[in-house]
TORLUM-752695 format. One line per 8 residues: number of its first residue (from 0); their letters; for each residue x, y, z of C-alpha. Coordinates in steps of 0.05 Angstrom, whole numbers, plus 5000, padded with zeros to 4 digits. Example, Ala and Ser with C-alpha at 12.3 -4.5 7.8 and 13.67 -1.06 7.14 Angstrom:
% TORLUM-752695
0	as	5246,4910,5156 | 5273,4979,5143
//
This chain:
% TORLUM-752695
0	xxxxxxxx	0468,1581,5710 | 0466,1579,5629 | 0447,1503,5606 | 0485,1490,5540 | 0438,1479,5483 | 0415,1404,5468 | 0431,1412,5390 | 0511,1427,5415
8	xxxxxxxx	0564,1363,5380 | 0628,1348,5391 | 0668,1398,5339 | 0696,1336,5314 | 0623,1305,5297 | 0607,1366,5259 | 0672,1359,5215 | 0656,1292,5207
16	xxxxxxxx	0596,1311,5178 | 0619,1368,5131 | 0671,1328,5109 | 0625,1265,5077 | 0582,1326,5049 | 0634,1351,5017 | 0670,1291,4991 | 0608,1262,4961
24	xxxxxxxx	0596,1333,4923 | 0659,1331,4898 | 0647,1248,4875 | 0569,1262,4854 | 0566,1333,4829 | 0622,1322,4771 | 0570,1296,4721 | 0513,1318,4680
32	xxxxxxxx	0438,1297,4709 | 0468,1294,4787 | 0422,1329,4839 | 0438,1372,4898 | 0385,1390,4945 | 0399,1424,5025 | 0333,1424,5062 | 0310,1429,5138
40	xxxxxxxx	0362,1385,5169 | 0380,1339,5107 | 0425,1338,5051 | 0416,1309,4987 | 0468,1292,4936 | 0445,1247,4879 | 0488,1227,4817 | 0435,1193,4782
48	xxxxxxxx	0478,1135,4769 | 0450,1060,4799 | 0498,1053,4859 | 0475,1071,4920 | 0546,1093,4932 | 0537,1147,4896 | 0464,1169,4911 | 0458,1194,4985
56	xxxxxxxx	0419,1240,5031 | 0449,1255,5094 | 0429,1279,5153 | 0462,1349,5182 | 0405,1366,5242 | 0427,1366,5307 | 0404,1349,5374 | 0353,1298,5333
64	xxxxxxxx	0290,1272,5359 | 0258,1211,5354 | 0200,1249,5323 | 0238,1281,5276 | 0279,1232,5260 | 0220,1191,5230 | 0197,1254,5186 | 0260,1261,5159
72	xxxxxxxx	0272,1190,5140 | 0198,1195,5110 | 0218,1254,5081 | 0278,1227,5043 | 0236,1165,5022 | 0185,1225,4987 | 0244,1258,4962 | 0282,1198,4931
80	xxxxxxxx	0214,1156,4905 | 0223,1195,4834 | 0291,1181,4824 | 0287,1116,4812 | 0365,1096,4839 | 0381,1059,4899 | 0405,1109,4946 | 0436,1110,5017
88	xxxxxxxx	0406,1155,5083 | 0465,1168,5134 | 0455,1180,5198 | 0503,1214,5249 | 0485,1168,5319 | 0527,1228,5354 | 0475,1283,5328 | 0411,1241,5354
96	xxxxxxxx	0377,1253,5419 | 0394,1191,5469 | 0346,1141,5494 | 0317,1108,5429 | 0334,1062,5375 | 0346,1093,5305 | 0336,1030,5265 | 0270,1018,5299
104	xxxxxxxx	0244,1089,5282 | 0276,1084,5214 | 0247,1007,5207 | 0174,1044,5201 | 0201,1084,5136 | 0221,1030,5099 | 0299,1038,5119 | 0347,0984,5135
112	xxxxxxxx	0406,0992,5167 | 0466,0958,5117 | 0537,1001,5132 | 0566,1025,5207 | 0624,1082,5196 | 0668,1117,5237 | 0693,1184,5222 | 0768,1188,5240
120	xxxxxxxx	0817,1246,5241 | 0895,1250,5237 | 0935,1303,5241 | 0992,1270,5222 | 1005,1200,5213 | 1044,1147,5249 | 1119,1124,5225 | 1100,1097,5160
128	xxxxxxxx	1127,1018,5159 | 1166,0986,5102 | 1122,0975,5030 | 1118,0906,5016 | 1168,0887,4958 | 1121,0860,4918 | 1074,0922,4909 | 1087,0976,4859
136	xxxxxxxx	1051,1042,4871 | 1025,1081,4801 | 1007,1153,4808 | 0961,1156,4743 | 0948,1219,4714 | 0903,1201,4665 | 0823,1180,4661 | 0835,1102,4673
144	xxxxxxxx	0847,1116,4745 | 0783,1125,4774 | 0761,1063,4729 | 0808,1014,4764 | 0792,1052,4832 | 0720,1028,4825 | 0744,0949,4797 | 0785,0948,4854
152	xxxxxxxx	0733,0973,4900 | 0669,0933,4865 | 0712,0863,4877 | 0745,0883,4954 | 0662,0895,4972 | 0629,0849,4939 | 0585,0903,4906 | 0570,0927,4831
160	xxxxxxxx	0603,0999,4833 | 0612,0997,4768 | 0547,1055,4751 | 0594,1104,4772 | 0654,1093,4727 | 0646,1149,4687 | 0630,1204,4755 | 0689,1235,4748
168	xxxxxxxx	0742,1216,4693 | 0752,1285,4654 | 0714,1323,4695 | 0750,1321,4754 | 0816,1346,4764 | 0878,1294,4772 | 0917,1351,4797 | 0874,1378,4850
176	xxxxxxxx	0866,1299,4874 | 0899,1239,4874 | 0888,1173,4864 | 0942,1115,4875 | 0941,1041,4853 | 0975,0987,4884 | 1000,0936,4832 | 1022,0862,4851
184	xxxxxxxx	1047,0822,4791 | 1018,0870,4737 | 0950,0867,4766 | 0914,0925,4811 | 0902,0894,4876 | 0890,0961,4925 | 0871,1023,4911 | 0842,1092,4938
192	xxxxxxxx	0834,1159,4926 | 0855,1221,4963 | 0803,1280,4949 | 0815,1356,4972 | 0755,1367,5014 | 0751,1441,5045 | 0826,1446,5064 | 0833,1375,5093
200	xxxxxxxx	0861,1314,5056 | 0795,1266,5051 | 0822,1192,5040 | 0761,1171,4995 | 0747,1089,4964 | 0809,1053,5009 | 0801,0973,4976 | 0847,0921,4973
208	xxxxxxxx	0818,0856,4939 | 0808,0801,4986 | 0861,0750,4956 | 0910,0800,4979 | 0892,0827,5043 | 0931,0826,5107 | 0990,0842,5075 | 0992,0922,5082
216	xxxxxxxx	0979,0944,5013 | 0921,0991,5046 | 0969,1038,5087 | 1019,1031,5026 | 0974,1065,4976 | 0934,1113,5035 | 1000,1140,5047 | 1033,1149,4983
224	xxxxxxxx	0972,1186,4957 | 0966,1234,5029 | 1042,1238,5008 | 1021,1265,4927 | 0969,1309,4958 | 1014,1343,5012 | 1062,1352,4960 | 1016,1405,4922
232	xxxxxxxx	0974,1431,4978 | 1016,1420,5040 | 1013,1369,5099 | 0938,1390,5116 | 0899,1337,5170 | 0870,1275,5136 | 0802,1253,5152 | 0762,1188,5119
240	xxxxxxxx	0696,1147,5136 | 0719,1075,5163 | 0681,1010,5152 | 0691,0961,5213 | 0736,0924,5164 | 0779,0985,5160 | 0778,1010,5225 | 0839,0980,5257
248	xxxxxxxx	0877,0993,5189 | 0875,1059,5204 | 0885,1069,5279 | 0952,1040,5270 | 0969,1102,5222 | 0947,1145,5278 | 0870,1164,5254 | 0831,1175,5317
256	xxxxxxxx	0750,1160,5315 | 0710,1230,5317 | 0640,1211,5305 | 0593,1148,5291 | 0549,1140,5231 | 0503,1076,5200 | 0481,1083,5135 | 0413,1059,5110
264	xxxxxxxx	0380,1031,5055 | 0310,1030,5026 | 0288,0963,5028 | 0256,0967,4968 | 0325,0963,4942 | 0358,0903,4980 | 0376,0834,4946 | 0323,0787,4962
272	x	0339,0754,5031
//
């Protein structure tokens, strides 16, 4: 009898994971001074920039040990302690061996848990309900998009995104990927962006700002930018990286959840409790 081998995922775990890889090259790799580094079971894709959005190493082993866990999270601490950015360390819970606690063995590096995500996967999306009245979707094709992306984005998360303004801007391509803005009254007030990511549609920084939540703006401007990217390079599966927030947003458009992730932080870099 043949014993399948411990390091063996779920397919979907493993697309998960290529997916955020390739996503944040495409969001970090744009711009002069970013860094790219693939070692033994880790990932690193650095813009440089001062938001740990935009600064991450990520995991890719499989079948991960305790053990090895630790190295590599003492590894990325090495790696990163140069850079000088705040920076985030994701870990795939799917990919680690069971019976022990990842934020305890991570807790010994210096890393704090901050983020949960859920990878999720649609191939194709629910009955799309009626846009509210009040929203106007804009399809910008020029280099203000992404800037209003990252407003909307810094003010729905309470978080100072505003390092990474000038990622992409001319140097990526508005017609290989598309960002929508939801406008209520004149003013952006939901956002997102949808990037091609190795043949799928990746559904990348999905805000709304909190004055105007609960009102459906989210699936509004998720599905009128799937809609802009099908358009050009057909109705390809759609896959995205869900806060808890998010989560139930999306289930109701028909994502399904595929893997399980938390995202670190060096302490170092946390606000003072």
């Amino acid at each position: 009898m043949t014993t399948a081998p411990t390091n063996l995922v779920p397919a979907g775990v493993d697309l998960s994971i290529r997916q955020f890889l390739e996503a944040w090259r495409i969001l970090c790799t744009s711009c002069p001074g970013h860094t790219r580094e693939i070692g033994e079971g880790i990932e690193y894709i650095f813009s440089g920039r001062s938001a740990s959005f935009f600064n991450v190493a990520v995991l890719t082993g499989r079948g991960v040990s305790r053990t090895a866990l630790k190295a590599l999270g003492q590894a990325a601490c090495t790696w990163a302690v140069d850079k000088d950015v705040p920076w985030l360390f994701l870990v795939t819970l799917d990919s680690l061996e069971p019976g022990f606690d990842p934020a305890a063995v991570l807790d010994d590096c210096g890393l704090a848990p901050v983020m949960p995500l859920v990878g999720m996967l649609a191939e194709r999306l629910t009955p799309a309900p009626p846009k509210p009245e009040e929203l106007s979707l804009q399809v910008p094709a020029d280099d203000t998009a992404w800037a209003t992306v990252i407003d909307v984005n810094s003010a729905a998360y309470d978080m100072d995104l505003g390092a990474g303004k000038d990622l992409l801007g001319p140097r990526l391509s508005w017609q290989e990927h598309f960002p929508v803005i939801g406008c209520v009254d004149g003013q952006p007030a939901s956002s997102t962006t949808v990037l091609m990511a190795d043949g799928y549609r990746y559904v990348a920084m999905v805000a709304t700002v909190p004055e105007r939540r609960l009102r459906g703006y989210a699936d509004a401007v998720m599905r009128r930018a799937l809609a802009e990217a099908a358009q050009v390079h057909g109705d390809r599966p759609t896959v995205l990286h869900a806060t808890d927030h998010g989560r139930w947003v999306y289930e109701k458009m028909g994502y399904v959840p595929i893997s399980t992730h938390v995202a670190f932080m060096e302490k170092r870099f946390l606000p003072p409790a």
